[in-house]
C-alpha positions in Angstrom: 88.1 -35.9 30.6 86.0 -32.3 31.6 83.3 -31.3 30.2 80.0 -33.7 29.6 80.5 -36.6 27.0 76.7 -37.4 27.6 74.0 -35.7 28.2 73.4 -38.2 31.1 76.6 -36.7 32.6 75.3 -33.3 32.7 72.1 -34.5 34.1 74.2 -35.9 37.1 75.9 -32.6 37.6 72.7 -30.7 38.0 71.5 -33.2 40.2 74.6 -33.0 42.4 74.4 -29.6 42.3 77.9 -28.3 40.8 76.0 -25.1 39.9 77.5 -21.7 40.6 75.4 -18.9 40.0 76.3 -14.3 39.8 73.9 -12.3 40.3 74.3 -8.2 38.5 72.5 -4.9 38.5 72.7 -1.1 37.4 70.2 1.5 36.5 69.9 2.1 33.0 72.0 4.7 31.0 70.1 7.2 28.9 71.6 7.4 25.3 71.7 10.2 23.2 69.7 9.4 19.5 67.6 6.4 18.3 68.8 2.8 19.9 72.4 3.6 21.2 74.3 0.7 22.0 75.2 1.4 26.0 77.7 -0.6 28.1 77.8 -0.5 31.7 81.4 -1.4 32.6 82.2 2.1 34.9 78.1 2.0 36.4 77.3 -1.4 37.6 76.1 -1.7 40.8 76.5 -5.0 41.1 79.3 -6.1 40.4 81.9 -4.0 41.3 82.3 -0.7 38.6 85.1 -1.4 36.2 87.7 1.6 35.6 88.5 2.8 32.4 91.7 0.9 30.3 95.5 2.3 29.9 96.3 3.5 26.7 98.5 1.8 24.1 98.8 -1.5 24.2 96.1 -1.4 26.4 94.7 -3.8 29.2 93.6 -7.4 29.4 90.6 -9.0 30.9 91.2 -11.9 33.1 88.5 -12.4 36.0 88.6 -8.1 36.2 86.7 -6.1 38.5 83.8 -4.8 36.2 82.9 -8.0 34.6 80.6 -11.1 36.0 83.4 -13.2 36.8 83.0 -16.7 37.9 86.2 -18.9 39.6 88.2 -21.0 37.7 87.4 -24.8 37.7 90.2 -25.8 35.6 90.1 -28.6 34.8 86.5 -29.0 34.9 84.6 -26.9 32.5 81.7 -24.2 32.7 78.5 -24.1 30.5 75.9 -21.3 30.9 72.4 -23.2 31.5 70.0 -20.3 32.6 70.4 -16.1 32.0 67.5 -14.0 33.6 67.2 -10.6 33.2 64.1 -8.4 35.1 63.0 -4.6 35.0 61.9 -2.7 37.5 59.2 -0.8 35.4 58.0 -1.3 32.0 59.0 0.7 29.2 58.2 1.8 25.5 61.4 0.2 24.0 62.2 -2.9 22.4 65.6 -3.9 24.0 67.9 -5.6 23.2 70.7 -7.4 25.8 74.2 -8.8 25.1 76.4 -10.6 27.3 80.1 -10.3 25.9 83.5 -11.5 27.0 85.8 -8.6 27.6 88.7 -9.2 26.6 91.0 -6.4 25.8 90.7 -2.3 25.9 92.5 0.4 24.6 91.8 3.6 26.4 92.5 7.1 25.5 91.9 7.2 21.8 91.2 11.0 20.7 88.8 11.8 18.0 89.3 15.3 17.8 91.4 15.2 15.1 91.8 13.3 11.6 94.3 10.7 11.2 95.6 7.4 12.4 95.7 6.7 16.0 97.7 4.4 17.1 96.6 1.5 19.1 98.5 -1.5 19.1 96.6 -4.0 21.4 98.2 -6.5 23.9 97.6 -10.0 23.0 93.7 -11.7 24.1 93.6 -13.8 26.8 91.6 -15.9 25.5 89.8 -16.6 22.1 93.6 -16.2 21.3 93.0 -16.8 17.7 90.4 -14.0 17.0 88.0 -15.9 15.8 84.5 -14.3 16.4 86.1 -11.5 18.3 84.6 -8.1 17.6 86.4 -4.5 17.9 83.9 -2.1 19.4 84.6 1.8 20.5 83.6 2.9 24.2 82.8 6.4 24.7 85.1 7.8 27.4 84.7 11.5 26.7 81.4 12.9 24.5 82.0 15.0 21.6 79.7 17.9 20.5 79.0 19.6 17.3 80.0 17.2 14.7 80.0 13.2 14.9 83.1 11.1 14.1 83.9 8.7 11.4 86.0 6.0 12.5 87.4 3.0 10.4 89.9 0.1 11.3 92.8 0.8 8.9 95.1 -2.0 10.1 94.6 -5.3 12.6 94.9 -8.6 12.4 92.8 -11.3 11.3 92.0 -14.1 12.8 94.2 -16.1 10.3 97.0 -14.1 11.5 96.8 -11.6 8.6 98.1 -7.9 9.3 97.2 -5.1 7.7 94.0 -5.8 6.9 91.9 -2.8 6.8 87.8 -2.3 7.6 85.2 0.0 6.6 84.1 3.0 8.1 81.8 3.8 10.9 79.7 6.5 12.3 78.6 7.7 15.4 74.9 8.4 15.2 74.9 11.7 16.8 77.7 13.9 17.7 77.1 13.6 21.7 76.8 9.9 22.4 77.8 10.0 26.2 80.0 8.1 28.1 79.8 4.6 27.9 77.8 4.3 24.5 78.9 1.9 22.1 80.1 1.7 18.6 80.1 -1.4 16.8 81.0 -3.8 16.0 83.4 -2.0 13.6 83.7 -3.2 10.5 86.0 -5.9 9.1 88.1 -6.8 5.6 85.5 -8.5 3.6 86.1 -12.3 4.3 87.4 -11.7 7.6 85.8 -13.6 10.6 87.1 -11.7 13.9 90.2 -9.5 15.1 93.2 -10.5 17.0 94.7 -6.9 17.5 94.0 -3.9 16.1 97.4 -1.7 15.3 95.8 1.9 14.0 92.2 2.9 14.1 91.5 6.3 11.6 89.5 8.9 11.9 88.4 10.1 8.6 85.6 12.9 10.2 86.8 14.2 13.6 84.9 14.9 17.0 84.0 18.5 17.9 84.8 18.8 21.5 87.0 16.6 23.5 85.6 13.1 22.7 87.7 10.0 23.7 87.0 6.3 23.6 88.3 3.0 24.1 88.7 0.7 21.8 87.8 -2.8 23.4 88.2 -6.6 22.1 85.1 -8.5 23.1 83.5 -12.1 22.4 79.9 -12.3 22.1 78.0 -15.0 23.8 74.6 -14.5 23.9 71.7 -12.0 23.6 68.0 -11.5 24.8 64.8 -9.5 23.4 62.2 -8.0 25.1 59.4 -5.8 24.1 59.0 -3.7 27.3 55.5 -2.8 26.2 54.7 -6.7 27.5 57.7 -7.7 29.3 59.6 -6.6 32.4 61.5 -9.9 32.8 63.5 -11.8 29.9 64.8 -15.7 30.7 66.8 -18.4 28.8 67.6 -22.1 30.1 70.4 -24.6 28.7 70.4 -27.4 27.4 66.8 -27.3 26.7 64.8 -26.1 24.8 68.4 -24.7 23.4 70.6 -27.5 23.3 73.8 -25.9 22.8 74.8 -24.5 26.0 77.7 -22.1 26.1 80.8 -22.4 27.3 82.3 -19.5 30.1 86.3 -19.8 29.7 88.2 -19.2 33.2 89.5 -16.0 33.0 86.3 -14.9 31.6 85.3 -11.3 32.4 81.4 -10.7 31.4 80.1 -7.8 30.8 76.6 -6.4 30.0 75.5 -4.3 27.2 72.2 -3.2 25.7 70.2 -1.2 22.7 67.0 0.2 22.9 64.7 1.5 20.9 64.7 5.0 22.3 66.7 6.3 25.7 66.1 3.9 29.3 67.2 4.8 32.5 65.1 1.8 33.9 66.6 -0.2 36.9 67.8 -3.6 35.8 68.9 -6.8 37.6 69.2 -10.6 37.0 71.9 -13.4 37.5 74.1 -16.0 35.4 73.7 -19.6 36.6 76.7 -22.4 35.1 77.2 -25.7 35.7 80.6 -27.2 36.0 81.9 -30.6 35.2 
């Protein structure tokens, strides 16, 4: 059977060395307004910069360019056991850092307007049932003048319920560049995660031409720094955290962050796995 029914058999893979590890880096993206979320899917250095989704019913994530992607050891399985995360300078902010699963985008949503837009998202590759999946929009296009209220009006649940309809959302300022983040949008009450989304609506439109994606992601983990005392930021599985966490094949990792006011600091750091 994969995986590690003891914790003596995950000692043995570490010492045999069935470790695989990514390295990343980017420069960091100045928001616009206090603690923007910012993803760096289209400005990665390292790896490879993604490209932006299709529209309706979008694209799925399965080992994509744009993500950390690690190969798939079916029918061994992957646990993360160390995350490390450095900064070139210091910095006033306290940051915070998310590693996510992408798993599905939407691209070409306008804003411009009021209404429903329709988006209608292909099924997820994985985390099939929706369970702890979060809907999040992607700036593709920045607005001006006025900033948009956005609400899910119908997806499905991770029970397989349609029509289920969230609350709405708003962007912080009415020029959140490319790339900044919205989200997680908000869900049904007593809902747990999304398995499509079929319309979003915009209740206060965009000024300008603003566009975004919507995207399907799975959170995995997070860090914080304060970059007052810290340029470098470092986890390790199984201990002292002795519930590692698992990286699906397929998986398509991407990188996003919040700070407490705008960074453009150079970042780097690597994902290490063991497999078994």
């Amino acid at each position: 059977m994969a995986g590690f029914a003891t914790y003596a058999d995950l000692k043995q893979a570490l010492a045999d060395q069935h470790i695989l590890t990514r390295s990343f880096g980017g420069a960091g993206t100045s928001g616009s307004g206090l603690g923007p979320w910012i993803g760096y899917w289209t400005t990665m250095v390292r790896p490879t910069p993604g490209s932006a989704p299709a529209s309706t019913p979008g694209t799925a994530y399965t080992n994509a360019t744009g993500g950390i992607v690690f190969p798939d050891t079916s029918p061994n399985l992957k646990y993360l056991i160390r995350s490390l995360v450095t900064f070139e300078t210091g910095n006033s902010d306290l940051i915070c850092i998310k590693f996510v699963d992408r798993l599905v985008g939407v691209g070409g949503l306008v804003l411009t307007s009021t209404g429903n837009k329709t988006v209608n998202s292909t099924a997820l590759p994985r985390y099939t049932d929706g369970g702890g999946v979060e809907a999040w929009l992607e700036v593709s296009t920045a607005g001006s003048t006025t900033a948009a209220t956005v609400s899910m009006n119908s997806y499905t649940n991770q029970d397989n319920q349609n029509a289920r309809a969230g609350g709405s959302i708003s962007f912080a300022t009415a020029t959140q560049p490319a790339n900044a983040l919205l989200g997680p949008l908000p869900l049904q009450a007593g809902d747990t995660g999304v398995k499509s989304v079929e319309t979003i609506n915009v209740s206060v439109a965009a000024g300008g031409s603003a566009t975004v994606n919507l995207i399907l992601v799975k959170p995995l983990f997070m860090h914080g720094l304060n970059g007052v005392q810290d340029r470098r930021t470092e986890r390790s599985w199984p201990l002292p955290y002795i519930h590692p966490i698992r990286f699906y094949d397929g998986a398509t990792i991407m990188m996003i962050q919040r700070n407490c006011t705008n960074n453009t600091t150079e970042f780097r750091g690597s994902l290490t796995v063991v497999e078994g």
